[in-house]
C-alpha positions in Angstrom: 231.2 46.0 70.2 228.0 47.9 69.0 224.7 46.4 70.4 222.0 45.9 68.0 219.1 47.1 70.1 216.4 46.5 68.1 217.5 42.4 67.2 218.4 42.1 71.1 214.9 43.3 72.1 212.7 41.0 69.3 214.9 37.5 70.3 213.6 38.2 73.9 210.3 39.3 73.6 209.7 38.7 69.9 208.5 40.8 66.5 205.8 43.2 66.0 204.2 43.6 62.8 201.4 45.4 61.5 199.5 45.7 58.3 199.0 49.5 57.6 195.5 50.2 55.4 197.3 52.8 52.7 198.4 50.6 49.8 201.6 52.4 49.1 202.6 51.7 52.6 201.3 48.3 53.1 203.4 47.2 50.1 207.0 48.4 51.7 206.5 46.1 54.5 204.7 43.1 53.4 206.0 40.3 50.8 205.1 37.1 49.3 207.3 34.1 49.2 207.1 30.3 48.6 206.4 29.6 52.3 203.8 32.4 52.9 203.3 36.1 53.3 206.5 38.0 55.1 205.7 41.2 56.9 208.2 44.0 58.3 208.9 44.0 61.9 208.2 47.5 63.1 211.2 47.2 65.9 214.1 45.3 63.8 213.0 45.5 60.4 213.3 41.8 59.4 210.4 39.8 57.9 208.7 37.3 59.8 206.3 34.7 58.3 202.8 34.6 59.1 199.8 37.2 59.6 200.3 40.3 61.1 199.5 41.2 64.6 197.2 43.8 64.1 196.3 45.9 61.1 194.7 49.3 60.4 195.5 53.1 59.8 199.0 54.1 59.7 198.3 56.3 62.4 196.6 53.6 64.6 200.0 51.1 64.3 201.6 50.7 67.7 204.8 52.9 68.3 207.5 50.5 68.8 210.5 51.8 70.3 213.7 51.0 68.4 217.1 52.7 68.2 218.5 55.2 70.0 214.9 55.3 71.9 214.8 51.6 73.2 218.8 52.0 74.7 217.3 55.0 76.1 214.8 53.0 77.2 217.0 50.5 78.7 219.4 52.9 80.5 215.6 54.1 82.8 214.4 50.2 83.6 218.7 50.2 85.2 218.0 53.5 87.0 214.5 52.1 87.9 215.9 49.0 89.1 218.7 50.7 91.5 215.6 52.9 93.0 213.8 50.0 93.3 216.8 48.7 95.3 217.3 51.3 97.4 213.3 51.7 98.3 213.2 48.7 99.6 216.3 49.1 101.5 215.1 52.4 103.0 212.0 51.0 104.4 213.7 48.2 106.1 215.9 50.8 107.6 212.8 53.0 108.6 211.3 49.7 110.2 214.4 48.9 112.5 214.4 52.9 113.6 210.9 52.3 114.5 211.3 49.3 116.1 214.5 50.6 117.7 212.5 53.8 118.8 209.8 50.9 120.7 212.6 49.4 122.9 214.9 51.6 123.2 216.0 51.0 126.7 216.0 47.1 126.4 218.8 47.5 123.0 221.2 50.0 125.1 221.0 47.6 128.0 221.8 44.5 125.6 224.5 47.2 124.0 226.4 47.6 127.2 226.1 44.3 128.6 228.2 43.3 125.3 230.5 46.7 125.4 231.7 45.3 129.1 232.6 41.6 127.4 234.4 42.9 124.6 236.1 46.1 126.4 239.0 43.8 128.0 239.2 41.4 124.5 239.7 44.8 122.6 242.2 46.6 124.9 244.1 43.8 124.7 244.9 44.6 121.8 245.6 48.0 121.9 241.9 49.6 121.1 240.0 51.5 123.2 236.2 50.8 123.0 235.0 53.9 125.1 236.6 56.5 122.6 235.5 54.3 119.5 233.7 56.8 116.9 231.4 53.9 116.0 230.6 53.3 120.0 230.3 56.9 119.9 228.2 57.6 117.3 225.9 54.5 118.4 225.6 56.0 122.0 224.5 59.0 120.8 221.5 57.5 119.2 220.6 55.6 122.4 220.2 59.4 124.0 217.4 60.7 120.8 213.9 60.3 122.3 211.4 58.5 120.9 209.8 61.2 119.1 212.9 61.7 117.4 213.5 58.5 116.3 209.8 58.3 114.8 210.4 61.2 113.0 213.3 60.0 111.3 211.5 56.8 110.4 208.7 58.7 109.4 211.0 60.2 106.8 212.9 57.4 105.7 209.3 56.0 104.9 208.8 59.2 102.7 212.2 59.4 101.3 211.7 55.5 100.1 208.0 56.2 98.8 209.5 58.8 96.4 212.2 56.2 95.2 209.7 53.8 94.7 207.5 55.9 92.7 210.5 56.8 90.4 211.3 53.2 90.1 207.6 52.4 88.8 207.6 55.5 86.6 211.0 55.0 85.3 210.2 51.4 84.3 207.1 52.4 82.2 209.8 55.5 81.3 206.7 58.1 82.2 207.6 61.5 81.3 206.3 63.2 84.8 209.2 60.1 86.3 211.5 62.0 84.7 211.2 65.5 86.2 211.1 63.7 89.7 213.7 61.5 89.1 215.9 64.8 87.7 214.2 67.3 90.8 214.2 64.6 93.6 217.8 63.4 92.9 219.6 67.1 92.4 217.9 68.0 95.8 219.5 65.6 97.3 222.9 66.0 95.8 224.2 68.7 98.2 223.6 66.2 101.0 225.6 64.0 99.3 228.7 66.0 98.9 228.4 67.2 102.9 228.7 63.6 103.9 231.5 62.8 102.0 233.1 66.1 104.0 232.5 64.4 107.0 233.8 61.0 105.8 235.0 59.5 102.4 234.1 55.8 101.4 233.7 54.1 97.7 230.5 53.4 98.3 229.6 56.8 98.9 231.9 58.3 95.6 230.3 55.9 93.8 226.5 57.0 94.3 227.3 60.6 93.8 228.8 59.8 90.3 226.0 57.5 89.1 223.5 60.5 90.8 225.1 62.9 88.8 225.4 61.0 85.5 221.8 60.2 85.7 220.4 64.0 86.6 222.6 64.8 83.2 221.6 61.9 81.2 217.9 62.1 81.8 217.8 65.7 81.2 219.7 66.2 78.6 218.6 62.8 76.6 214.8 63.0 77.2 215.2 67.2 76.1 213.8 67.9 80.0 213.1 71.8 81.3 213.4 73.0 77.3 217.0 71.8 77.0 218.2 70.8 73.7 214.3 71.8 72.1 212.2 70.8 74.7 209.2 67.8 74.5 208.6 69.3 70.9 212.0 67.9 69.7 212.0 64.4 72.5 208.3 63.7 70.3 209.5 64.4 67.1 212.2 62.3 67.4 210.7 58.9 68.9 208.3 59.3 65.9 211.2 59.7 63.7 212.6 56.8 65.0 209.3 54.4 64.1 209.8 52.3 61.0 206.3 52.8 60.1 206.8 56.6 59.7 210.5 56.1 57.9 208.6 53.5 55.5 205.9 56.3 55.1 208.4 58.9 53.4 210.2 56.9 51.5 207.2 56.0 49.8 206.0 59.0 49.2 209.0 60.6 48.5 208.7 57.5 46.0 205.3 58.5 44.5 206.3 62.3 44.4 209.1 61.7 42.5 208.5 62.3 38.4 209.2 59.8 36.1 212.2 60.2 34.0 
């Protein structure tokens, strides 16, 4: 089923219309009828009774995304919601290392006391705690000093500033968002793959895939480092996607035309 965009957007947050000073223009978008004046919307192109929200030079109308643009639009406030996500998520992770990092020697103590409770309930059944990977691998972190373990919270802290930043720029879908989101996220991919060397999960599969379509999606769909004509083309064609601008030449094209 095709989504209609542009109706989807006005139910939720309503019409925009505007009242364009040229004549020739202001006439393909306004109307009279028995109930009132009708003007265009500029998003889904339906007329809506009453007065226009704002009027003025063509060039002055707002530029309302519609089309292509506002499901382009709508893919970024996803992405920026996931890298809202997993900002937040970050710095809660950065705030147990630090706190982890503060009482170090009271958590291993705690640790062990419960490793020498559950060592006898676990062999009974066959598993041995003391060559555990997870036992392992959480033993080894009780050995990092504390300057370690700061360190790796201080970057957990800058790893989730950068998301966060995405998230806000990807929301208001900010051009400069874009690059980092594309530059910070490709970096990052190699890291990515070497983990899933070391061990496979879904959860891991699954955020290289959506990394990856999103690095190609944002590039190639907002035209980023020149691909596919660069900003030059991405500009041209929000503005060929305004109804204001379509409305514009057909009406000239209109008044150019001779008369038979």
């Amino acid at each position: 089923m095709k989504i209609d965009w542009d109706r989807r957007t006005c139910a939720r947050n309503g019409h925009v219309t505007y009242a364009p000073d040229d004549p020739r223009l202001r006439v393909r978008l306004h109307a009279r009828t028995e109930l009132g004046d009708v003007w265009r919307c500029l998003r889904c192109g339906d007329f809506v009774l009453g007065e226009p929200h704002a009027s003025g030079p063509a060039e002055d109308a707002p530029l309302v995304p519609r089309g292509k643009v506002l499901r382009d639009l709508f893919v970024l406030r996803f992405l920026a919601v996931e890298r809202a996500v997993r900002g937040v998520f970050i710095v809660l992770v950065a705030v147990a290392v630090w706190k982890f990092s503060n009482s170090r020697n009271a958590v291993r103590r705690l640790f062990d006391e419960y490793l020498n409770v559950f060592r006898p309930v676990f062999r009974h059944f066959h598993y041995d705690l003391d060559h555990s990977p997870v036992v392992g691998s959480l033993q080894k972190v009780f050995g990092y000093r504390q300057s370690t373990l700061l360190l790796v919270a201080a970057l957990l802290l800058a790893y989730a500033l950068i998301e966060l930043v995405e998230a806000v720029g990807l929301w208001y879908a900010k051009r400069w968002a874009e690059y980092l989101t594309v530059v910070a996220t490709a970096a990052f991919l190699p890291l990515e793959i070497y983990e899933l060397t070391e061990h496979i999960s879904w959860l891991k599969i699954a955020t290289l895939v959506l990394n990856i379509l999103a690095v190609l999606y944002i590039a190639l769909t907002k035209r980023l480092f020149g691909l596919r004509g660069g900003r030059r083309k991405f500009e041209a064609e929000r503005h060929s996607a305004s109804l204001l601008e379509v409305e514009e030449s057909a009406g000239m094209a209109a008044h150019d035309r001779p008369l038979p």
